[in-house]
C-alpha positions as CSV (number, residue, x, y, z in Angstrom):
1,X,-10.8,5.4,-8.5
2,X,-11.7,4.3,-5.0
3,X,-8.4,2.0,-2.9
4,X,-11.1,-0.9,-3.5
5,X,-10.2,-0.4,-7.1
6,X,-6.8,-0.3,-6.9
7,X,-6.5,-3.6,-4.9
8,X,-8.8,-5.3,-7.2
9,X,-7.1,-3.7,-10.6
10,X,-4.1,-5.3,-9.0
11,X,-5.6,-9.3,-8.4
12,X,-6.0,-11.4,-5.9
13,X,-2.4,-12.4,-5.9
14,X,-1.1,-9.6,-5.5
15,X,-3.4,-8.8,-2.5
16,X,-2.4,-12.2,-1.5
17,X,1.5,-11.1,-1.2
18,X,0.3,-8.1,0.3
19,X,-1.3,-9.7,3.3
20,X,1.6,-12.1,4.2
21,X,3.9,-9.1,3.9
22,X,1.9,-7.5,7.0
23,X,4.8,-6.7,10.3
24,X,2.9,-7.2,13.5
25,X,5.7,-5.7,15.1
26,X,5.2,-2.4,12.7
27,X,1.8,-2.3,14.0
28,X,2.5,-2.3,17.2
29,X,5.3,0.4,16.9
30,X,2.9,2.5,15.4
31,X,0.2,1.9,17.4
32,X,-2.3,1.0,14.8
33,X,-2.6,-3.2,16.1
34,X,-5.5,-2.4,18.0
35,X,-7.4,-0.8,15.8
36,X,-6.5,-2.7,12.6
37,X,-7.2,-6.0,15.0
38,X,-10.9,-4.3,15.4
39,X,-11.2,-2.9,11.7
40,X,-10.0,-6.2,10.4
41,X,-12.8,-8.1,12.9
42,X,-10.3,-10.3,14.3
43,X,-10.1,-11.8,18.2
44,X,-6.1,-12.3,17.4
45,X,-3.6,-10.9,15.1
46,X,-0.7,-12.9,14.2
47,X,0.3,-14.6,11.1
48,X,-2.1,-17.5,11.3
49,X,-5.1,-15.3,11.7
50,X,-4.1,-12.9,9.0
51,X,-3.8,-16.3,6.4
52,X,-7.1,-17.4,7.8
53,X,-8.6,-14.0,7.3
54,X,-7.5,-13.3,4.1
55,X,-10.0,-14.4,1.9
56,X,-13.0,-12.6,4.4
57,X,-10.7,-9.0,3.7
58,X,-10.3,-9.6,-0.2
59,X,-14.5,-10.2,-0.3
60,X,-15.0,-6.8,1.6
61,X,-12.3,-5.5,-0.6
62,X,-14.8,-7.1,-3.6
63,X,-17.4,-5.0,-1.5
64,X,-16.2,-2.3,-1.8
65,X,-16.1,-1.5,1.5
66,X,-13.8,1.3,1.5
67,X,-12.8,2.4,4.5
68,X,-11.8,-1.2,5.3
69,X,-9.6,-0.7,2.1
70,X,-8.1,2.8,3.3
71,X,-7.1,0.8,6.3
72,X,-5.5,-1.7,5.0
73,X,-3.7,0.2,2.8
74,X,-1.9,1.8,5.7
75,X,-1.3,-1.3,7.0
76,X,0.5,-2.5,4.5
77,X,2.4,0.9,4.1
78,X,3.4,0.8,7.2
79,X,5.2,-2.7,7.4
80,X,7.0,-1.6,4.2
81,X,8.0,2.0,5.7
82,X,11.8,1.8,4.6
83,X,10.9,1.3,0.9
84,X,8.6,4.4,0.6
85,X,11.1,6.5,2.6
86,X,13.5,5.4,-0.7
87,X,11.0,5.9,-3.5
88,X,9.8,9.3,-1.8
89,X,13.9,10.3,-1.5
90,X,14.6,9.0,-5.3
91,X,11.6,11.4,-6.1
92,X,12.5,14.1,-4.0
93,X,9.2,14.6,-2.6
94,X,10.2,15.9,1.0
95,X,9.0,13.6,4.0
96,X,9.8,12.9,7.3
97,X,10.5,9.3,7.7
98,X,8.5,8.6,4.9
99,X,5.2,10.9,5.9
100,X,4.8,13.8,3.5
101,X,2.8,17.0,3.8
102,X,-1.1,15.9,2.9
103,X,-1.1,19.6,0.9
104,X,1.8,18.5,-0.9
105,X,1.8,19.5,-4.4
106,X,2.8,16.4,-6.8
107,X,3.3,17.8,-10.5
108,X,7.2,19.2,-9.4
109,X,7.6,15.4,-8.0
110,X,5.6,12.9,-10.0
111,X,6.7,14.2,-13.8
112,X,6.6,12.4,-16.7
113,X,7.2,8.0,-16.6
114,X,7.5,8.9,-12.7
115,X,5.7,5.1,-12.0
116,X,7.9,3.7,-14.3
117,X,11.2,4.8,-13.2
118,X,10.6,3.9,-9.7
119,X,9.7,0.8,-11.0
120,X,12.6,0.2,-12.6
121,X,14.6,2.0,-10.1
122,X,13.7,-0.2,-7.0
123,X,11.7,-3.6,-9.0
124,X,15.4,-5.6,-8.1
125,X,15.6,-4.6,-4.0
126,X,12.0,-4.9,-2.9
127,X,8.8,-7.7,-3.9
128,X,6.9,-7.1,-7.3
129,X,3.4,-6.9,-5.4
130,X,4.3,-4.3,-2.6
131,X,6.5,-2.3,-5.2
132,X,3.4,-2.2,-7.6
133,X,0.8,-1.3,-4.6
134,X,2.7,1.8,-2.8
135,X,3.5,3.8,-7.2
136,X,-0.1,2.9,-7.3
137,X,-1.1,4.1,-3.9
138,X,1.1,7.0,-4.3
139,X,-0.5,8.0,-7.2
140,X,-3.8,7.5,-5.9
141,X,-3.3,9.8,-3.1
142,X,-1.7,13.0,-4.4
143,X,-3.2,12.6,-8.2
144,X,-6.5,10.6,-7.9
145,X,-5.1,8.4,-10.6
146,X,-7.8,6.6,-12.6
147,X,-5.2,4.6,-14.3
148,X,-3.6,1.9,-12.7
149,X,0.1,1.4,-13.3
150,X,1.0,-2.2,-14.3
151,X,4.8,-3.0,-16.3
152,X,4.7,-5.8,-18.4
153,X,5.7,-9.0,-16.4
């Protein structure tokens, strides 16, 4: 499954949350602003141009363009970079500050109800929709998950 597929497995409203969960300031700090600001085809990024834009990203996301998606995966990873240092610690997955080896081998990390548990684990300290999109994206990225993990509501 391509990241189009996971955002649109997951619904508009989740992408929805996903978008007004975006930290400028994260951006910034991590010097992507610039280049999301370009991917994203935007004159100004703020909070007001981000709601305006939202429904132009979720039809590219309908699209399928993908490295639009890729992007804005990371963008939304990155504003929530204290949650995924958490999940990757309460799997023991090694990391620095949340970024793991790209080689990493998953099988001695993500065993067995893995999505679940983290789900359960963290589903009271952070939002549904950004909770939902990093166990997917996680799994994406080091299993190529074809599956997309979604708990009863």
């Amino acid at each position: 499954m391509q990241m189009c597929g996971v955002f649109q497995a997951l619904g508009p409203e989740v992408f929805h949350s996903l978008v007004r969960g975006i930290s400028i300031g994260k951006l910034k700090t991590y010097q992507v602003y610039e280049r999301f600001k370009a991917r994203a085809r935007l004159m100004k990024l703020n909070s007001e141009a981000l709601r305006h834009a939202e429904p132009k990203f979720w039809a590219r996301i309908q699209a399928g363009e993908e490295d639009f998606a890729t992007d804005l995966s990371q963008v939304f990873l990155l504003s929530h970079l204290d949650m995924i240092v958490e999940i990757l610690d309460f799997l023991g997955i090694p990391n620095e500050q949340g970024f793991f080896d790209k080689d990493l081998k998953p099988e001695q990390y993500l065993t067995e109800s893995w999505q679940a548990r983290v789900f359960q684990n963290f589903s009271e300290k952070y939002p549904r929709e950004i909770l939902l999109f990093y166990i997917n994206h996680l799994d994406w990225e080091l299993t190529k998950a074809e599956q997309i993990f979604l708990p009863a509501a």
